[in-house]
N, C-alpha and C positions, 0 to 999 in steps of 0.2 A: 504494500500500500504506500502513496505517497500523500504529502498535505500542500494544498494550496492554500495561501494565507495571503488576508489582506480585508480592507475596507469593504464593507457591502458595497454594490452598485462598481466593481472593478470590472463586471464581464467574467467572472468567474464560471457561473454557470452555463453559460454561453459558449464558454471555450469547454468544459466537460462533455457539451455537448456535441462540439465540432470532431474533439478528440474521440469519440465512441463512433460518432456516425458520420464523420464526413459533412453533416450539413448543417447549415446556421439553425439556430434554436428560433423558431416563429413567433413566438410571445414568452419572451423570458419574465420570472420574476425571482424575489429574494428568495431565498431559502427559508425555512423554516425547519429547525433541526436537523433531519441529517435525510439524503439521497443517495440513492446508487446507482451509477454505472457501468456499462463494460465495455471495453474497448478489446477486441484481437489484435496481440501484437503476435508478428512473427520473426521469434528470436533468431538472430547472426541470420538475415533470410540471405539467401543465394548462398551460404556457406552449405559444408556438409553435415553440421552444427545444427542447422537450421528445424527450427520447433514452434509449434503452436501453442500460444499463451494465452486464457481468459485473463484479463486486470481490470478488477473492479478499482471507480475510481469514486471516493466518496465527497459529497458536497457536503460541507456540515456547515450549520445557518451560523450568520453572526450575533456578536451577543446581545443577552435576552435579562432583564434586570439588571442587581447590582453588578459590577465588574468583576467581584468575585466569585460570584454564584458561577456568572457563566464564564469564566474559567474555570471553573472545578466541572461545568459541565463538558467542554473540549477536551478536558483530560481523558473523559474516559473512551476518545474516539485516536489518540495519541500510542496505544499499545501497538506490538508490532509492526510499527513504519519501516516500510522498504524502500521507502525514497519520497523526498518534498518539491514541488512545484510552487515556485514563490509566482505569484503574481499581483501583477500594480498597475496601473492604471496611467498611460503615459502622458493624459492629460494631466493628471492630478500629481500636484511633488508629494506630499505628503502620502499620498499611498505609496510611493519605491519608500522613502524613510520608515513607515508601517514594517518593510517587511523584516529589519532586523529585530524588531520586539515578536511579531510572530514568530518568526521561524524559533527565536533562542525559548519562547514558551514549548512550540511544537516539539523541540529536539532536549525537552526537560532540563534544559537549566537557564530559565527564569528565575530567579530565588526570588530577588521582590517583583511586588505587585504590582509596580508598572513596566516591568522587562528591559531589555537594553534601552540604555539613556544615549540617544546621539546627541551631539553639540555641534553647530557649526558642521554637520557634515562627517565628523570623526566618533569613534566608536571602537571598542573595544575587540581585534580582531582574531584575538588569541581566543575568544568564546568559540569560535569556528576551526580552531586549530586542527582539535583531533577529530571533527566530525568523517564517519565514515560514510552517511548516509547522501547517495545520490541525489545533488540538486540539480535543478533547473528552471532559468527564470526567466518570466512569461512577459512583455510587455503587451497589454492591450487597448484598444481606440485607437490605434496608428493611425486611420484614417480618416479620424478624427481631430486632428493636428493639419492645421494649415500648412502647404508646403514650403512656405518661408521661413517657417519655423521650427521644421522639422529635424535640420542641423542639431541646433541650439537644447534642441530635445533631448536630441541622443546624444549629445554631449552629456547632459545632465546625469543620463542615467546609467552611463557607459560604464562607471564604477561598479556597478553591482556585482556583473557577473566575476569581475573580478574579487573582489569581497566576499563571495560567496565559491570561489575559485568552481565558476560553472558557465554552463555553455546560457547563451541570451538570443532570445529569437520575441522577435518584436510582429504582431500583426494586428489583424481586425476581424473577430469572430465573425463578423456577418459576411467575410469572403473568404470560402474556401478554400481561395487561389495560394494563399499563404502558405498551408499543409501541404502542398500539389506532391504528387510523387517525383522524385527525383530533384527535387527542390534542395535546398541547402540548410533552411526551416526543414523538413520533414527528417534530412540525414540526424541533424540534432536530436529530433525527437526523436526517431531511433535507438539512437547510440544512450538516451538516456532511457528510453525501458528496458532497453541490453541489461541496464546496470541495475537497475529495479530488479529483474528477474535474479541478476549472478546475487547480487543483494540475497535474497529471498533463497535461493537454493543451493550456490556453490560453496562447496567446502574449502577448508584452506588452500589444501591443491588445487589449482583456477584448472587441472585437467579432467578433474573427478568433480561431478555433481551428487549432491544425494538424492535418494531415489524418487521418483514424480513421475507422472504420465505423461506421454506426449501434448494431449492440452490440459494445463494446470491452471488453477481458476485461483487467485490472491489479491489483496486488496491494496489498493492505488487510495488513499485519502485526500480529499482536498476541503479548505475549510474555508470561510470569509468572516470578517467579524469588522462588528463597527468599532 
């Protein structure tokens, strides 16, 4: 399973949607506790490697009362994560800054109650040191962004994936075109359910797997919160 994190109204559920089926979600709204997904991915495809994987991805709503409650209620969607999907909103700055306080909640060490403290931009990046778990970060509305601006944008956000030492693919749920096969978008996202799956099943030796069926069905998490 992996977690998407970030502000309601990022496109989160929208993009769950693209990544399972290929096509724009026709009337998206918020979540309300938790959904599920599936996406077929097919592991190392074109390798001799190559296997069929069910990945459930879960949308889990943003929060709902006090700030505490509904952290203690994300926690219990937090057990075996096989990989996180940050996603932020390229309109909005405050949602890429969002996602260092989720993520260090999602990957359990948040200790206080309001999560990583960024300043000016900086932030503490030894939190992310030993993380072993598969990231990937999502920008969405690209085409929502004027194109005069759109430099200046990704400029803005160009940090992340390095900060998060992971791969960044930027698009717009409502078109397809982004995921396209053989796309440069689409190898990323490849190569990051590759790591979900070795995540989830490979043993120390990366030549030995433990044992599972040709299609194995495990869970992908994705979360938004206000």
């Amino acid at each position: 399973m992996a977690i998407c994190t970030n502000l309601i109204g990022v496109g989160k559920s929208s993009l769950v949607h693209l990544l399972c089926h290929n096509q724009v979600l026709g009337n998206p709204s918020w979540t309300v506790g938790c959904s599920v997904d599936v996406r077929i991915h097919d592991y190392k495809e074109g390798t001799p490697e190559e296997k069929t994987y069910y990945i459930e991805l879960w949308d889990v709503g943003g929060s709902v009362g006090s700030a505490s409650s509904a952290k203690s209620t994300r926690a219990v969607f937090y057990s075996s994560v096989n990989g996180i999907i940050l996603v932020h909103d390229l309109t909005n700055k405050k949602s890429s800054q969002n996602l260092y306080r989720w993520s260090l909640e999602a990957l359990n060490k948040d200790s206080s109650p309001t999560g990583v403290i960024v300043t000016n931009g900086d932030y503490d990046r030894e939190q992310f040191a030993e993380n072993l778990l598969p990231l990937l970060v999502i920008g969405t509305k690209f085409d929502h962004i004027p194109e005069n601006k759109r430099n200046d944008v990704l400029t803005r956000t160009a940090f992340l994936s390095e900060d998060f030492n992971a791969e960044e693919i930027n698009l717009d749920c409502t078109n397809p075109r982004y995921l396209a096969a053989g796309s440069s978008n689409a190898v990323k996202l490849s190569r990051f359910f590759d790591k979900v799956i070795e995540k989830r099943y490979f043993t120390k030796d990366t030549n030995q797997m433990s044992g599972f069926s040709e299609r194995k069905r495990f869970n992908l998490k994705s979360l938004h919160y206000d």
